[in-house]
C-alpha positions in Angstrom: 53.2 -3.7 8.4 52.5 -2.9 11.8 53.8 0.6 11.6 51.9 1.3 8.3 48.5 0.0 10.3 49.1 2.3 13.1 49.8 4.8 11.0 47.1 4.9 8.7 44.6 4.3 12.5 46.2 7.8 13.4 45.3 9.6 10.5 41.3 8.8 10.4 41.5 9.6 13.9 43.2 12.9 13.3 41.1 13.6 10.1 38.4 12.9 12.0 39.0 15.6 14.6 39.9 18.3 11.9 37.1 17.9 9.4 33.9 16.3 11.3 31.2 17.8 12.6 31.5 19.7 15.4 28.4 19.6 18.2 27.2 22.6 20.2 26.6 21.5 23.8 23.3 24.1 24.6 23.3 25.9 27.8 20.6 27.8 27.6 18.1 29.5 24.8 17.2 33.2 25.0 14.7 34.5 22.5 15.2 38.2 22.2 12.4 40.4 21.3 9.5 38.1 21.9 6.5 40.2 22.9 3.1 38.6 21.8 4.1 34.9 21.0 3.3 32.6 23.1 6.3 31.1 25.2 4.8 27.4 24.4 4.7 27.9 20.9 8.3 28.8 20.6 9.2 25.8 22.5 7.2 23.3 20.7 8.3 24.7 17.3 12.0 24.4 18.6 13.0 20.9 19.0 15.9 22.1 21.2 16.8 20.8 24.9 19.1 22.7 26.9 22.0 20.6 28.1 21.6 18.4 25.1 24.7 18.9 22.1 23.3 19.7 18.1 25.3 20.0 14.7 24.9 23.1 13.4 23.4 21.7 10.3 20.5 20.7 13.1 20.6 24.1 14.6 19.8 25.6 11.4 16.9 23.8 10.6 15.0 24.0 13.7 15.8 27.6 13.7 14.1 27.7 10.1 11.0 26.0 11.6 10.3 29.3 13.7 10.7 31.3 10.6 7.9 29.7 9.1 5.1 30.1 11.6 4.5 33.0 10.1 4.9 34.9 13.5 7.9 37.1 12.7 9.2 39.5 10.7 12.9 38.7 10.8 14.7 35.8 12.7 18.2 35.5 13.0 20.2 33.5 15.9 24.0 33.1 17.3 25.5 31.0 19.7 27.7 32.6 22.2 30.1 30.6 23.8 29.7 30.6 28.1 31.4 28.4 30.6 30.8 24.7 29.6 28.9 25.5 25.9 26.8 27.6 24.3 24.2 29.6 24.7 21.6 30.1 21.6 20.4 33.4 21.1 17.6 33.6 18.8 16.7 37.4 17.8 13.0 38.2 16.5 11.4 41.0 15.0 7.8 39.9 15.5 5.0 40.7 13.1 2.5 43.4 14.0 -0.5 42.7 16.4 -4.0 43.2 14.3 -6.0 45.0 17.0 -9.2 45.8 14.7 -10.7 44.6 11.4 -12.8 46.4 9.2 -15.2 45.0 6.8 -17.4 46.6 4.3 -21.2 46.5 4.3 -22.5 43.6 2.7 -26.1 42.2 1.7 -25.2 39.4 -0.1 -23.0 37.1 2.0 -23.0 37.8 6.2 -19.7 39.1 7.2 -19.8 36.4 9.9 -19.7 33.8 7.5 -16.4 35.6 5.4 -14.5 36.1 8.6 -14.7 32.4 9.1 -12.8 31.7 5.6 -9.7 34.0 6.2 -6.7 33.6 8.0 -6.2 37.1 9.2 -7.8 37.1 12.8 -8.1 40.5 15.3 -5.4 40.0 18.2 -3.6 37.7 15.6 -0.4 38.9 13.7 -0.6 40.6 10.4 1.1 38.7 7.3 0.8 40.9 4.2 1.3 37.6 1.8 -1.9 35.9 4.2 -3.7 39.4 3.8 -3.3 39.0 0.2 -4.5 35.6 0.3 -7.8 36.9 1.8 -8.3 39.0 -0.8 -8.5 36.0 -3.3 -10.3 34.2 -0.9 -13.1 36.6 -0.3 -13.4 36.5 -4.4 -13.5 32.8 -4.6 -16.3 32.3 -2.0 -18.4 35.2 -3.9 -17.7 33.3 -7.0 -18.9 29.7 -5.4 -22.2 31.4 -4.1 -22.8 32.6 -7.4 -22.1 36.6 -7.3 -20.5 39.2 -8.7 -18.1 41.7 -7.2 -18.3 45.5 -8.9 -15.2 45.8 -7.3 -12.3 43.4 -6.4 -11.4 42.9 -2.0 -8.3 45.2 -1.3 -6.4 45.5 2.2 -4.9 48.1 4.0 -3.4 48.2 7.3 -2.7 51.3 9.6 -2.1 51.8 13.1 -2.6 48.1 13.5 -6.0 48.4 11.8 -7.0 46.3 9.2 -9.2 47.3 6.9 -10.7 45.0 3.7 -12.7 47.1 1.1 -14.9 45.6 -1.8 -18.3 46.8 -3.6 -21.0 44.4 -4.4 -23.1 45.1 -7.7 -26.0 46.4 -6.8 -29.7 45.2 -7.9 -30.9 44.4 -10.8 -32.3 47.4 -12.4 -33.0 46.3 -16.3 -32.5 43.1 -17.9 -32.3 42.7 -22.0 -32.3 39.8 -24.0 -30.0 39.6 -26.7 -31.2 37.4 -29.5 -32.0 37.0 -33.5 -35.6 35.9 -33.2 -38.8 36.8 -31.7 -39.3 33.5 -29.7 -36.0 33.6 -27.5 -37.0 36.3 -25.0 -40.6 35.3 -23.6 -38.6 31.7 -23.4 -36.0 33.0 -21.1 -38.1 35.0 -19.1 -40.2 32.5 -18.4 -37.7 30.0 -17.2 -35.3 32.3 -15.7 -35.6 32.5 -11.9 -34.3 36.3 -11.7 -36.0 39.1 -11.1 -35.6 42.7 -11.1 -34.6 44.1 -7.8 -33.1 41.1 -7.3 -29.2 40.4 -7.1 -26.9 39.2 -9.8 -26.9 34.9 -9.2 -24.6 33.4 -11.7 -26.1 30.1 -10.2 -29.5 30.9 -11.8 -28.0 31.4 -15.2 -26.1 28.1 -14.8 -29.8 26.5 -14.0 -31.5 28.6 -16.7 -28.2 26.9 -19.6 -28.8 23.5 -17.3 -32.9 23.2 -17.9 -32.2 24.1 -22.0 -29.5 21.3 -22.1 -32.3 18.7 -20.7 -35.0 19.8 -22.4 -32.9 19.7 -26.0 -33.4 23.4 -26.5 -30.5 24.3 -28.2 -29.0 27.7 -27.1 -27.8 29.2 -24.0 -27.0 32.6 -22.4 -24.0 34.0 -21.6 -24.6 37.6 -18.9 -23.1 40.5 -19.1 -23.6 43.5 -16.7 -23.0 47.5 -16.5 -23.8 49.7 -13.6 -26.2 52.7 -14.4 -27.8 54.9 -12.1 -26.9 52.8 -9.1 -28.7 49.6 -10.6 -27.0 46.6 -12.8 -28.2 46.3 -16.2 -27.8 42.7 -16.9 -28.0 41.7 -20.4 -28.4 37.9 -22.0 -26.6 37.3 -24.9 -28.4 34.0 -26.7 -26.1 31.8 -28.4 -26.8 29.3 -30.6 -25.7 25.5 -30.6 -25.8 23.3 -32.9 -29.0 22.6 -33.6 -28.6 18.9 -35.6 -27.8 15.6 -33.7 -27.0 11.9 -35.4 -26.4 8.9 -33.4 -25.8 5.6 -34.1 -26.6 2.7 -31.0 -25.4 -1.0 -30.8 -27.2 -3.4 -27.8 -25.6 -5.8 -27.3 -28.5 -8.7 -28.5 -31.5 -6.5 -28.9 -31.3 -3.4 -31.4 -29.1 -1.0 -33.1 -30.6 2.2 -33.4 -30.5 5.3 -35.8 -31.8 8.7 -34.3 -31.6 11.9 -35.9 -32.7 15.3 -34.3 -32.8 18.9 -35.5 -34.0 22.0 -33.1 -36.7 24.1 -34.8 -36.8 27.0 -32.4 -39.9 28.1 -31.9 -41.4 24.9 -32.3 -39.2 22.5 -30.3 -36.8 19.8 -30.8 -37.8 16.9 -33.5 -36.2 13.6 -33.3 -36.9 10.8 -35.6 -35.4 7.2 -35.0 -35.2 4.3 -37.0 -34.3 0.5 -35.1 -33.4 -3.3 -36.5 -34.0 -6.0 -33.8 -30.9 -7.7 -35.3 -33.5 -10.2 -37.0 -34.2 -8.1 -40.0 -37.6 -6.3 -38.3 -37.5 -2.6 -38.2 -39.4 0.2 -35.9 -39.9 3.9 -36.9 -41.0 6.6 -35.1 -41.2 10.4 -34.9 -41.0 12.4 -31.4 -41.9 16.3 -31.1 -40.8 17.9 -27.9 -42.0 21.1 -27.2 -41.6 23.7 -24.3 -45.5 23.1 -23.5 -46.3 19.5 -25.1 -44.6 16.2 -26.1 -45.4 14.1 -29.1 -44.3 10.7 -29.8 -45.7 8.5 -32.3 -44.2 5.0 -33.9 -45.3 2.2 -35.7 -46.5 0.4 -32.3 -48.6 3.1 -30.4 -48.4 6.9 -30.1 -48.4 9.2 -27.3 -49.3 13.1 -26.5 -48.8 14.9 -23.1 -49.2 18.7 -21.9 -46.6 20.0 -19.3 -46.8 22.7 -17.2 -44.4 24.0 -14.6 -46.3 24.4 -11.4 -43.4 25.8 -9.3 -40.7 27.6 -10.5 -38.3 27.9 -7.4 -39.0 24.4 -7.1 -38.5 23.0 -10.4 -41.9 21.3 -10.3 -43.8 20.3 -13.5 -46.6 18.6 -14.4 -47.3 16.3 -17.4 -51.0 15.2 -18.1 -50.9 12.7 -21.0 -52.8 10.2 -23.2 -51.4 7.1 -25.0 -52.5 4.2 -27.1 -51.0 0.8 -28.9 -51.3 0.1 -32.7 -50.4 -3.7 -31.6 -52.4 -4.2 -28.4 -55.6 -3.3 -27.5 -54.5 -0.6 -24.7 -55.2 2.8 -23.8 -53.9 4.6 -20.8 -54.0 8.2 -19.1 -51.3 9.1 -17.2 -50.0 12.0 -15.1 -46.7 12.9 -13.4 -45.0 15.4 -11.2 -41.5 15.9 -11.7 -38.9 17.9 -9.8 -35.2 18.3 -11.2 -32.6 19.9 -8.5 -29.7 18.1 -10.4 -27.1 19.7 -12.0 -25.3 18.0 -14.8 -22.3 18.7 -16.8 -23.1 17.6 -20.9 -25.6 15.0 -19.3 -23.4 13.5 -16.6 -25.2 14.6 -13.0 -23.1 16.4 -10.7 -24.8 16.9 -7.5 -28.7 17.5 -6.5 -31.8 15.5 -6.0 -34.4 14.4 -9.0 -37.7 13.1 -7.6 -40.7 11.9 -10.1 -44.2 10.2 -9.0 -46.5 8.9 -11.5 -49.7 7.1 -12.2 -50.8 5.7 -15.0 -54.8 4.5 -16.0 -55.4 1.4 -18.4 -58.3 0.6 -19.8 -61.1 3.0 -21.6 -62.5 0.1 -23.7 -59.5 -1.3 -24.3 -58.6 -4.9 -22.9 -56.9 -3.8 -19.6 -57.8 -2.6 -16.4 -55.4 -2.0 -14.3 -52.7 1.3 -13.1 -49.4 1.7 -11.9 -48.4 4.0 -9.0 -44.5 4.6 -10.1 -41.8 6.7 -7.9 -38.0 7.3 -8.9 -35.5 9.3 -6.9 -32.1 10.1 -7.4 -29.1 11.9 -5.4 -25.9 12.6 -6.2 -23.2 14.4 -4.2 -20.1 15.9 -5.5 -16.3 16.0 -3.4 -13.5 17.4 -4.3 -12.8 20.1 -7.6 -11.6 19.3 -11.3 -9.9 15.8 -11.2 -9.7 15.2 -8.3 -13.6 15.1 -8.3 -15.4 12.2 -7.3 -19.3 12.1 -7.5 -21.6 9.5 -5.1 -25.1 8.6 -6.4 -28.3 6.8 -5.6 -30.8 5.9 -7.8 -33.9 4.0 -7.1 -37.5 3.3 -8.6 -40.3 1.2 -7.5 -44.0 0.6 -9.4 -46.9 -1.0 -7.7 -49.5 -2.4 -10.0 -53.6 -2.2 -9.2 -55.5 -4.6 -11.5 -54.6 -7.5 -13.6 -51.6 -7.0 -14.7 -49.1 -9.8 -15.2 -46.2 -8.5 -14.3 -46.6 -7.2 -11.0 -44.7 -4.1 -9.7 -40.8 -3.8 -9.8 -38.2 -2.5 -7.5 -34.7 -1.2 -8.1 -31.9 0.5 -6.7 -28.4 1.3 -7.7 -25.0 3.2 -5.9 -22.9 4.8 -8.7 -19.4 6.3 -8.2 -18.5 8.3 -11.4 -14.9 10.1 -11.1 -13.3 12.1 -14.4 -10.2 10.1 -15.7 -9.5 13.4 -17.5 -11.4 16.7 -18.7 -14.4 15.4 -20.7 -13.8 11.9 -19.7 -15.7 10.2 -16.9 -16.3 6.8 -15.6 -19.2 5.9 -13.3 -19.0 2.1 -11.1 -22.3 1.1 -10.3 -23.9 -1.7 -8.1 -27.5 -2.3 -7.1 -30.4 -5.1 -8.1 -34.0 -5.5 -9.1 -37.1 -7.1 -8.3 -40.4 -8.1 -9.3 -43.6 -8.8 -7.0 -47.1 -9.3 -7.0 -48.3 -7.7 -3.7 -47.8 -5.7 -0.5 -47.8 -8.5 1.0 -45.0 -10.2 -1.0 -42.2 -8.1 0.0 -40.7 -10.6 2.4 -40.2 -12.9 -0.6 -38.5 -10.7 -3.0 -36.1 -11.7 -5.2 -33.5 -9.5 -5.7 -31.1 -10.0 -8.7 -27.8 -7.9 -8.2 -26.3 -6.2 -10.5 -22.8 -4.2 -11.6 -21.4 -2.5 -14.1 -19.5 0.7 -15.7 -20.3 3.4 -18.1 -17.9 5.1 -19.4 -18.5 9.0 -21.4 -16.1 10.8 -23.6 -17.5 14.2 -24.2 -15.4 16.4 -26.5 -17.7 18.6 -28.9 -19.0 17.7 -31.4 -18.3 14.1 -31.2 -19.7 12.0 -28.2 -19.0 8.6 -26.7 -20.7 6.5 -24.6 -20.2 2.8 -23.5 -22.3 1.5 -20.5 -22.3 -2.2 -19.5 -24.1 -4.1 -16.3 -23.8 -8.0 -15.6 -25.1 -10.5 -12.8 -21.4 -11.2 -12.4 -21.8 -14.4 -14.5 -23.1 -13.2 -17.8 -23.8 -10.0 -19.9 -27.1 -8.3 -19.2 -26.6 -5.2 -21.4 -23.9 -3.8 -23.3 -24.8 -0.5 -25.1 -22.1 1.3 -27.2 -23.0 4.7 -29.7 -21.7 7.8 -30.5 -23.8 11.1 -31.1 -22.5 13.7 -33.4 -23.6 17.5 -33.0 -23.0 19.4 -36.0 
């Protein structure tokens, strides 16, 4: 037993010796061919130490970390056996040197501001896949500022020279509208913020098809372009949505509600609604909005106001109104300046700032005298692209009363996190509170309710879904569930 024990010790041991691993003691490290890299970048790359032994399975992979640094050309290594070990030898071709870029002439984007997007540097080392890279990249970022190339980047290099070449469209020379009827084109032109002489902004026709979308107008415009004569013809194509909208409303303790639109072109969009208080009493009403006017009237009060948009690089517009009750005796004048910077997606806000101030007059022979000074602001800020998106909001509003009424102002405020769960599907978290007060000098004793909740959208035309909920984290405030169908 003994002898078989031995044996079998003698065998591992000599198995050992013929099949495992064998270790490189390092003498030294030569790079051959190095001219323009760095010394300390070599030897932090390389996790080699001389007088320290490495498998070659080791070797192999350090050796493949200098490879991709993107520094050389070729890289291959040996290891030549001296006196006590080895010494590696690692032989380089490096890449060449860029001494000089060249850029076109650009008026649309500073060539400062492109050079700090691409990896290709001068006195850095020229990588044809990086230099192709630049090319797309120099795309993009005219694409994400909203323009237009005639022509796509290229690259070239020579004599160490690198040279980028791409053509800008030039200024808008003629614009035509595309459309079936005779009301489309003084619409567009008046909302549209470009000009001729003016560059091709794909961000403008995304705020032109953004303002339609908010204000119900039911078409939008899709660009195309030509160069002539050294100018860019732009022409907008006007298509038509679906002009007819049903949705059906359920709250959870208070209403469900009917409302039914249809777009009439040149007149505006016409929505009628029909309610049940879930006690068998029902509210009607009709609502006209215009481009110029809005008119609302139900079976409790009515309401007509003019708008007017005072600033159109602004988005500023101004709404003088008048409106009366059927069921109290109260008449009010009001006016408001609004300004929408927000960009929205079917509805759902994206990024930018909406600010609105108003101030409403009671009274006129009826039996209140009192007005209301009213501000809401919102902000919303967008991070990240597709998916992985993730969009941070504040909303606020605050009304201070003058006069006798009951109520007293109101504060509120609320942080929302919306994030899409898939395309067409979002889901926005919110916290915040309200508050009521009397006074100015009440504000030290408000008492501010807080408040959470969800809403959740599913947006895949023509069917839409919608279900928002908020709670005082001990019972339901509001649940709201409908669906709107375009058609």
């Amino acid at each position: 037993m003994r002898k078989i024990i031995a044996f079998l010790i003698v065998s591992i041991i000599l198995l050992g010796v013929m099949y495992g691993e064998e270790n490189y003691l390092i003498q030294g490290i030569v790079f051959d061919g190095v001219k323009n890299v760095p010394y300390d970048i070599l030897q932090n790359t390389l996790n080699i130490k001389v007088f320290s032994s490495y498998s070659k399975d080791y070797i192999e992979r350090e050796v493949q970390k200098l490879k991709n640094t993107g520094y050389f050309r070729a890289l291959t290594y040996e290891l030549v056996k001296r006196d006590v070990g080895y010494e590696l030898v690692i032989h380089v071709e490096e890449l060449p040197v860029i001494s000089k870029i060249i850029f076109p002439d650009t008026k649309l984007i500073p060539i400062e501001e492109i050079k700090g997007i691409l990896y290709s540097k001068e006195r850095g080392f020229f990588n044809e896949e990086k230099a192709k890279e630049d090319c797309d990249k120099i795309e993009k970022y005219y694409i994400k500022k909203g323009f237009v190339l005639a022509q796509s980047p290229e690259y070239s290099f020579k004599d160490n020279i690198l040279t980028f070449n791409w053509k800008e469209l030039p200024p808008i020379g003629r614009i035509e509208i595309k459309a079936k009827g005779y009301w489309e084109e003084p619409l567009i032109r008046n909302f549209l913020k470009l000009r001729i002489g003016e560059y091709l902004d794909m961000r403008k026709i995304e705020e032109l098809n953004d303002f339609f979308y908010k204000k119900n107008i039911k078409i939008k415009v899709e660009p195309e372009w030509k160069i002539e004569d050294e100018n860019t013809v732009l022409y907008l194509n006007v298509v038509y949505l679906s002009p007819r909208e049903v949705s059906l409303s359920y709250n959870y303790n208070k209403s469900i509600d009917l409302k039914m639109g249809y777009f009439l072109g040149s007149i505006g969009y016409l929505e009628t609604s029909l309610s049940s208080d879930l006690q068998g009493n029902l509210d009607y009403g009709i609502n006209l909005q215009s481009y110029y006017f809005d008119l609302d009237i139900n079976n409790k009060g009515y309401s007509i106001a003019l708008k007017r948009l005072m600033s159109k690089t602004n988005n500023i517009e101004a709404e003088l109104g008048y409106k009366g009750s059927f069921v109290l005796n109260d008449k009010a004048l009001f006016i408001y300046f609004t300004q929408d910077l927000t960009k929205t997606y079917k509805g759902i806000p994206e990024s930018g700032r909406y600010i609105r101030l108003g101030l409403d007059f009671h009274g006129g022979g009826s039996s209140y005298n009192f007005s209301i000074l009213s501000f809401e602001g919102k902000y919303y800020l967008s991070l990240g692209e597709g998916l992985d998106r993730k969009i941070i909001g504040v909303e606020g509003e605050i009304g201070y009363s003058f006069g006798d009424l009951p109520d007293g102002g109101y504060l509120g405020v609320r942080l929302l996190y919306i994030m899409p769960l898939e395309y067409h599907t979002y889901l926005s978290l919110k916290i915040g509170g309200d508050s009521n007060f009397s006074s100015l000098s009440s504000f030290s004793e408000l008492n501010f309710n807080i408040l959470g909740g969800f809403c959740w959208y599913s947006i895949n035309e023509p069917v839409e879904y919608l279900m928002n909920l908020e709670s005082d984290f001990v019972r339901v405030l509001n649940l709201k569930l409908e669906t709107k169908i375009k058609f």
